[in-house]
Every structure is written in C-alpha cells, then in structure tokens.
N, CA, C and O atoms as a DFTB+ gen file, in Angstrom:
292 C
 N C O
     1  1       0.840      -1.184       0.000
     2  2       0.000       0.000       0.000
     3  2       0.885       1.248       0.000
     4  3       2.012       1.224       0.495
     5  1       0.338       2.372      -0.582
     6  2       1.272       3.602      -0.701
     7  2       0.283       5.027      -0.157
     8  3      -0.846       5.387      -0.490
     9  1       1.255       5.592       0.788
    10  2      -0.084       6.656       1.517
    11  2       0.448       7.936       0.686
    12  3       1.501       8.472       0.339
    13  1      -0.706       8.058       0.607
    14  2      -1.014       9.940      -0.183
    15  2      -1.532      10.950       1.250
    16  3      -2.629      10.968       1.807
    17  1      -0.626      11.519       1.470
    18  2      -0.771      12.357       2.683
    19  2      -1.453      13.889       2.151
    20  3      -0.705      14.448       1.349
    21  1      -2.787      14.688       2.470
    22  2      -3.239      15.545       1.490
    23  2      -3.346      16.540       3.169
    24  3      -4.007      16.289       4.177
    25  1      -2.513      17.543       2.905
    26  2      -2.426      18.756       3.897
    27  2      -3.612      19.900       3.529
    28  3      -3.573      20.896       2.807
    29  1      -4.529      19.391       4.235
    30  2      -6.023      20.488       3.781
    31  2      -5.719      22.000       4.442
    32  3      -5.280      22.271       5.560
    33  1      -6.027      22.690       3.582
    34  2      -5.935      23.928       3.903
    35  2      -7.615      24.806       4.374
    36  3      -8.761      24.361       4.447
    37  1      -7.125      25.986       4.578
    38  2      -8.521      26.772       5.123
    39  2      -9.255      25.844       5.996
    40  3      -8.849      24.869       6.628
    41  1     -10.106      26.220       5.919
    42  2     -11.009      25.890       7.192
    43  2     -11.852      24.406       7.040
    44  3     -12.350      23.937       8.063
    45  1     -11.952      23.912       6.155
    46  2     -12.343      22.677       5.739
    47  2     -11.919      21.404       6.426
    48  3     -10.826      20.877       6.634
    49  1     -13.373      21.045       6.750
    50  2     -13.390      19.534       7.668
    51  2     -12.866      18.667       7.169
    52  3     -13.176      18.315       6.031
    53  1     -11.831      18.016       7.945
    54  2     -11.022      16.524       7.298
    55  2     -12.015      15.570       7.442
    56  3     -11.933      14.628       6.654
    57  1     -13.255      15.551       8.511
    58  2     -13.912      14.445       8.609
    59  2     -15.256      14.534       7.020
    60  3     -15.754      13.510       6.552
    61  1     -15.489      15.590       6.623
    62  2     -16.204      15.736       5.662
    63  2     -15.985      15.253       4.362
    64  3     -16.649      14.647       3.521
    65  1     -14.662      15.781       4.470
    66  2     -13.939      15.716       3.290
    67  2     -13.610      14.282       2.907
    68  3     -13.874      13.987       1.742
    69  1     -13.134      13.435       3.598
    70  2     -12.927      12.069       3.880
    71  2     -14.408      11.410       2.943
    72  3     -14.549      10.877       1.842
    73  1     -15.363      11.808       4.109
    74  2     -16.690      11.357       3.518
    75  2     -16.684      11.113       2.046
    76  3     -16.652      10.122       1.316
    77  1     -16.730      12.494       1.887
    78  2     -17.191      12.994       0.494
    79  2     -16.296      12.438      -0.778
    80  3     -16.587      12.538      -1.970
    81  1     -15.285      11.906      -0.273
    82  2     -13.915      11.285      -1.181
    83  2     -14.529      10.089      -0.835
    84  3     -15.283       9.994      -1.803
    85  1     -14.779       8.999      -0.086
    86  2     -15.588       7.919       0.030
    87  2     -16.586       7.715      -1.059
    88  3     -16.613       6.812      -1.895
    89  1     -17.469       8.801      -0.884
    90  2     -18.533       8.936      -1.798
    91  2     -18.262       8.697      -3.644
    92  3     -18.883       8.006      -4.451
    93  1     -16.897       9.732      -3.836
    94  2     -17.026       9.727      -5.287
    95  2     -16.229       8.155      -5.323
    96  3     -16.646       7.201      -5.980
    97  1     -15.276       8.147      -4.652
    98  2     -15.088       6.431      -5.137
    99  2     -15.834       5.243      -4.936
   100  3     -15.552       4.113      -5.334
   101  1     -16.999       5.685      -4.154
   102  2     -17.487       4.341      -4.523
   103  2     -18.532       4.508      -5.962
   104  3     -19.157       3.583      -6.483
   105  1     -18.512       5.965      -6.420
   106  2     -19.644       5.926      -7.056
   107  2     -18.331       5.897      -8.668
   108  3     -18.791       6.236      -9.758
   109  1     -17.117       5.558      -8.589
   110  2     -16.290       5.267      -9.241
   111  2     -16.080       3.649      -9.514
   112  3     -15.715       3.184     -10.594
   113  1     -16.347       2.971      -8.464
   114  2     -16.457       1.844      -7.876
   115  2     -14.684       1.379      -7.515
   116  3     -14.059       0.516      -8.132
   117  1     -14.245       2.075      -6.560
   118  2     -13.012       1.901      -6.858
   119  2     -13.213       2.064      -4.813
   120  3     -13.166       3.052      -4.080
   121  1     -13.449       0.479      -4.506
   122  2     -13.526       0.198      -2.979
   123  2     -12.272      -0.328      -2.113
   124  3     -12.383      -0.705      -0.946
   125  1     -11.024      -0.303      -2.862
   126  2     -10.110      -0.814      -1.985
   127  2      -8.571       0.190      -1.518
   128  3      -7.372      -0.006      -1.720
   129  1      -9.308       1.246      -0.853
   130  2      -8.887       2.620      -0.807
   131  2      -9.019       2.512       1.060
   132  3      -9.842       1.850       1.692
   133  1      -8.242       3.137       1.443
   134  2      -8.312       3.317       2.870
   135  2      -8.469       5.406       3.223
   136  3      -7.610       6.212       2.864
   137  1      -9.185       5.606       3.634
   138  2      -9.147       6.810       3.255
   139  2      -9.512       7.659       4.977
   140  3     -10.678       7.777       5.353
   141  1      -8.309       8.173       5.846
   142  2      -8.169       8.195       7.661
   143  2      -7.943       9.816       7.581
   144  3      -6.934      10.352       7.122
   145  1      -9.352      10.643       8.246
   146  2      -9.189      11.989       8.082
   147  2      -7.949      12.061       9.714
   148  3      -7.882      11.112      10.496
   149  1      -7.152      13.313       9.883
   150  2      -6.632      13.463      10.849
   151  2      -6.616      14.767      11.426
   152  3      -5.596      15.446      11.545
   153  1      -7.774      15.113      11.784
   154  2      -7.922      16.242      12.551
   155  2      -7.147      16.892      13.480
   156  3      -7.404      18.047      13.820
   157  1      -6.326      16.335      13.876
   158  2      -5.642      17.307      15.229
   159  2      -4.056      18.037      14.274
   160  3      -3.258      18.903      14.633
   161  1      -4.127      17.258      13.064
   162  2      -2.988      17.600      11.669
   163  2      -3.535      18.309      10.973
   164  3      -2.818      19.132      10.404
   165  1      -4.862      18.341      10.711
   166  2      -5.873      19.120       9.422
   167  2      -5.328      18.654       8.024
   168  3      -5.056      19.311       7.019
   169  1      -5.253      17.230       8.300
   170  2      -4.830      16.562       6.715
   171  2      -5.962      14.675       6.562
   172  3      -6.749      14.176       7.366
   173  1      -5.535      14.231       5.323
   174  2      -6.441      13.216       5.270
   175  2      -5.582      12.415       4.431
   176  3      -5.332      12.686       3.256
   177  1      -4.971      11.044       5.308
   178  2      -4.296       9.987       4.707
   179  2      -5.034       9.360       3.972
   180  3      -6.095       8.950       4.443
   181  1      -4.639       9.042       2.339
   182  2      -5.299       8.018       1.687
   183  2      -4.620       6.956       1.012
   184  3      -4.087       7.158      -0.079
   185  1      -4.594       5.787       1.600
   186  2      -3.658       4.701       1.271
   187  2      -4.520       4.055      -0.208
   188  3      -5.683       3.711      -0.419
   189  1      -3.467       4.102      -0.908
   190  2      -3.667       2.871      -2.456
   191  2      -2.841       2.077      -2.688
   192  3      -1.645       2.222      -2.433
   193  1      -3.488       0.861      -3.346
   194  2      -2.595      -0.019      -3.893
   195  2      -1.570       0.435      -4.657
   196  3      -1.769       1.374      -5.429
   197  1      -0.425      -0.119      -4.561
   198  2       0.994       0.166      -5.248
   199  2       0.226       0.126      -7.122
   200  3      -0.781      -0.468      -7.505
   201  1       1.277       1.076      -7.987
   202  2       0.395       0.819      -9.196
   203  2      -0.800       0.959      -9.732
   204  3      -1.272       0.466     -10.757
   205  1      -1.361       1.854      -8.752
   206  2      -2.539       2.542      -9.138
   207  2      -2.879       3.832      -9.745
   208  3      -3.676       4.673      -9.329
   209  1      -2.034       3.857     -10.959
   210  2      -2.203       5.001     -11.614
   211  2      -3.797       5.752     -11.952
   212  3      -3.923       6.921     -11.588
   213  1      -4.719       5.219     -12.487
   214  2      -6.125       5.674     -12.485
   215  2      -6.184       6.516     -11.304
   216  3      -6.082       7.743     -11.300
   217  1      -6.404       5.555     -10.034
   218  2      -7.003       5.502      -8.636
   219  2      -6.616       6.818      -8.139
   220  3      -7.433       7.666      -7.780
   221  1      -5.012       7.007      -8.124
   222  2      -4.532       8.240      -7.800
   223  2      -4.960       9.474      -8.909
   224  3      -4.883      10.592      -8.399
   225  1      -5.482       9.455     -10.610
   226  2      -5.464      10.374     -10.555
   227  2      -7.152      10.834     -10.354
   228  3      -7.459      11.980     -10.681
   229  1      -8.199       9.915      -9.817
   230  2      -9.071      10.253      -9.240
   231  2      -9.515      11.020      -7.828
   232  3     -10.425      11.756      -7.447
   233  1      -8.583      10.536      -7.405
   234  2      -8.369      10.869      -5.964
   235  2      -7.410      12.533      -6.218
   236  3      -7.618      13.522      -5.515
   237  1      -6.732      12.501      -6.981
   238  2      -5.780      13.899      -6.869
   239  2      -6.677      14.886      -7.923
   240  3      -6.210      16.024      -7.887
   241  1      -7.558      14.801      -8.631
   242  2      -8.754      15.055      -8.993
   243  2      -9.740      15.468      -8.295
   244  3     -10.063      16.594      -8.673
   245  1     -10.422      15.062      -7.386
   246  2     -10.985      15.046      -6.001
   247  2     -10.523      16.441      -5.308
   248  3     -11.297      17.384      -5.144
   249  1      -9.025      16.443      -4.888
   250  2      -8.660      16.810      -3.969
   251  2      -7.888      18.218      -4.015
   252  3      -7.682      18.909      -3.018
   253  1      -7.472      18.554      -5.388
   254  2      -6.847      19.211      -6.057
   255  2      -7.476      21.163      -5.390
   256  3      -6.632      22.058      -5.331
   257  1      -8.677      21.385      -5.068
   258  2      -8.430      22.107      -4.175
   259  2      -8.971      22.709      -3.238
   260  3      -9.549      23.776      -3.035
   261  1      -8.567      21.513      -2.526
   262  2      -8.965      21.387      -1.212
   263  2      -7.744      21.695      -0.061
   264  3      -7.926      22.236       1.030
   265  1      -6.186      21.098      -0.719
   266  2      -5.336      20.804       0.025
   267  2      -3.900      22.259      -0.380
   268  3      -3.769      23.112      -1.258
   269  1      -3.396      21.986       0.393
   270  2      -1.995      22.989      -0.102
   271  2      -1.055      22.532       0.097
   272  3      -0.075      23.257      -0.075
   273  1      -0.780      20.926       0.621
   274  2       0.279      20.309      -0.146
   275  2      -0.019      18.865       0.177
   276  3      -0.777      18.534       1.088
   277  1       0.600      18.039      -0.599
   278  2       0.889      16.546      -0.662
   279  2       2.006      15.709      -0.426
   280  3       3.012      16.094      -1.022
   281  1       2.155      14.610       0.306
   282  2       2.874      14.148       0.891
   283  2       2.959      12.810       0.697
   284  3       2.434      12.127       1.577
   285  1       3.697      11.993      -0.606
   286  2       3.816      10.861      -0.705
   287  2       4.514       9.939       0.335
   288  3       5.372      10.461       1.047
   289  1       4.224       8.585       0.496
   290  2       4.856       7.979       1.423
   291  2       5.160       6.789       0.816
   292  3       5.787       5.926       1.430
C-alpha cells in the first residue's frame, strides 16, 4: 500500500472531506482505498494499492483544491 498524505488547507473539515472522497469512489467503484481523516494535523491519509495510476489520478482530482500540499509515502 502507498499513503497519499493531502495537507487540507482553510477551514475545511477533514472528517467531511474524507466522507465525500468515500462517496465519489465508490460511485467510481473503486472500494479498496483506505481513506483516515486526521484532525488534530488538518490533513487526510489516503492509502492505495501500489500501481494505481487511475485511482490516484481520481483521488488527486478530487482533492486538487482542497489541500496545499501533498505528501507521498
């Protein structure tokens, strides 16, 4: 698994946001995503399978601006 670390900016709920990224992937159908808001950081870990080129650029699609920086792991 490979974590996409997304540093949310402004005032925007990590627990919402999480949700709402839940939402478009499942309506992507793309369910094997781990997706852990972290509020006391104001960021939202999202782990993918290694080699998931699509997946990530749905997700960095998604997220693009919401966050003010990214943090591969």
């Amino acid at each position: 698994m490979r974590n996409i670390r997304y540093l949310i900016k402004g005032d925007y709920s990590t627990e919402q946001l999480a949700e709402d990224l839940r939402v478009q992937l499942d309506i992507n159908r793309q369910n094997n995503v781990r997706i852990t808001p972290v509020k006391n950081r104001n960021e939202v870990i999202v782990q993918v399978p290694e080699a998931s080129g699509s997946l990530e650029e749905i997700v960095g699609s998604f997220m693009q601006d919401y966050h003010s920086g990214v943090i591969l792991e």
